[in-house]
N, C-alpha and C positions, 0 to 999 in steps of 0.2 A: 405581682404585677403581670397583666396580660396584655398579651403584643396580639392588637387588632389588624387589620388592614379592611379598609370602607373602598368596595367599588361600587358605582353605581347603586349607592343606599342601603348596598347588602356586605353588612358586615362578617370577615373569615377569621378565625381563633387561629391564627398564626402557630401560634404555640401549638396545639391540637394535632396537627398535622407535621410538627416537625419529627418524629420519630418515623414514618414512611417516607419524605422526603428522599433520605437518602440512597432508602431501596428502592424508589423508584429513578432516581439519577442510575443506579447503577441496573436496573434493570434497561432501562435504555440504554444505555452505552453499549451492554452484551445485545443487544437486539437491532440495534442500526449496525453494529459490527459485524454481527451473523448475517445480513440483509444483502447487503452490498460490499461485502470487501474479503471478494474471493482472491486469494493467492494465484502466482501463475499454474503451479503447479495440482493446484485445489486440494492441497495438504493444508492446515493451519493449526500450529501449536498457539496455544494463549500466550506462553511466558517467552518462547523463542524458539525460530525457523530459522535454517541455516539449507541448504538445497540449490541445486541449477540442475537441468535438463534439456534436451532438444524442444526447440521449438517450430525449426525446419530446416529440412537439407531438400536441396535441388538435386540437380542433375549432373552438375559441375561439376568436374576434379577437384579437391579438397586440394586448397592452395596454402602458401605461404603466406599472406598478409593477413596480420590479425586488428581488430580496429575492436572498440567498445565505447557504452553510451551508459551513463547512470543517471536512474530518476530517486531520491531520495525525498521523504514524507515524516513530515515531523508532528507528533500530537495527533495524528489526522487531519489538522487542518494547514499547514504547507507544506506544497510539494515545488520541487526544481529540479532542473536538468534536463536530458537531453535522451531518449529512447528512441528515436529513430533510427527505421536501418539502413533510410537512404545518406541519411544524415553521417551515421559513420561509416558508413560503406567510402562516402567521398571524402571525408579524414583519411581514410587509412588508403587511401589511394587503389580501392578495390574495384575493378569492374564488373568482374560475373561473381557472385555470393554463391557460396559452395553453402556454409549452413550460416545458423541464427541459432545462438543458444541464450540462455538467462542463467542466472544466479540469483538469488531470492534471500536477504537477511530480515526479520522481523522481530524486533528487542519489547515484549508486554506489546504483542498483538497489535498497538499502535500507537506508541509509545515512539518508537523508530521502527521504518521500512525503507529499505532499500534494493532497488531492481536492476542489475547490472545489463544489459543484451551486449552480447557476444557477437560478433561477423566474422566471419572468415571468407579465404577465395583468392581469387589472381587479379 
């Protein structure tokens, strides 16, 4: 039995082509991932990232209040939460931002990501 598919009068051997199929799904997957979805830190393990670094420090004395904000991304196609630094700066009742740091988790590349930003300051 062969599995046709008729578009516009032109018939495709379904069958034929099911053995590339999948290396072509999977070659697109590594190639929109390699394209667009650069890590903060422009490190990326395929299986799993674990990482934070500076992202900015001012000028400000390094304060006591500490505030954070998480955006977490599931499959690559949902993301939530909250990365702003104005956003937690006024959660954590901070006025002058001494620095901005991140944390970076990535569980199979995109599989799970998650981006924590750090605030600190008075």
């Amino acid at each position: 039995m062969r599995l046709t598919l008729q578009i516009d009068g032109s018939r495709i051997d379904v069958m034929r082509y099911s053995r590339i199929l999948p290396l072509a799904f999977a070659l697109g997957l590594v190639l929109t991932h390699g394209s667009g979805c650069v890590t903060p830190g422009g490190a990326g393990g395929l299986i799993l990232n674990y990482y934070d670094g500076p992202f900015l420090v001012t000028g400000n004395n390094v304060g006591t209040k500490r505030g954070e904000g998480t955006i977490q991304c599931f499959l690559g196609l949902a993301c939530f939460g909250d990365g702003g630094i104005s956003n937690i700066a006024r959660r954590a009742q901070i006025q002058k931002i001494s620095t901005v740091d991140y944390e970076y988790i990535s569980v199979i590349s995109f599989l799970y990501t998650s981006t924590t930003i750090i605030v600190t300051g008075e």
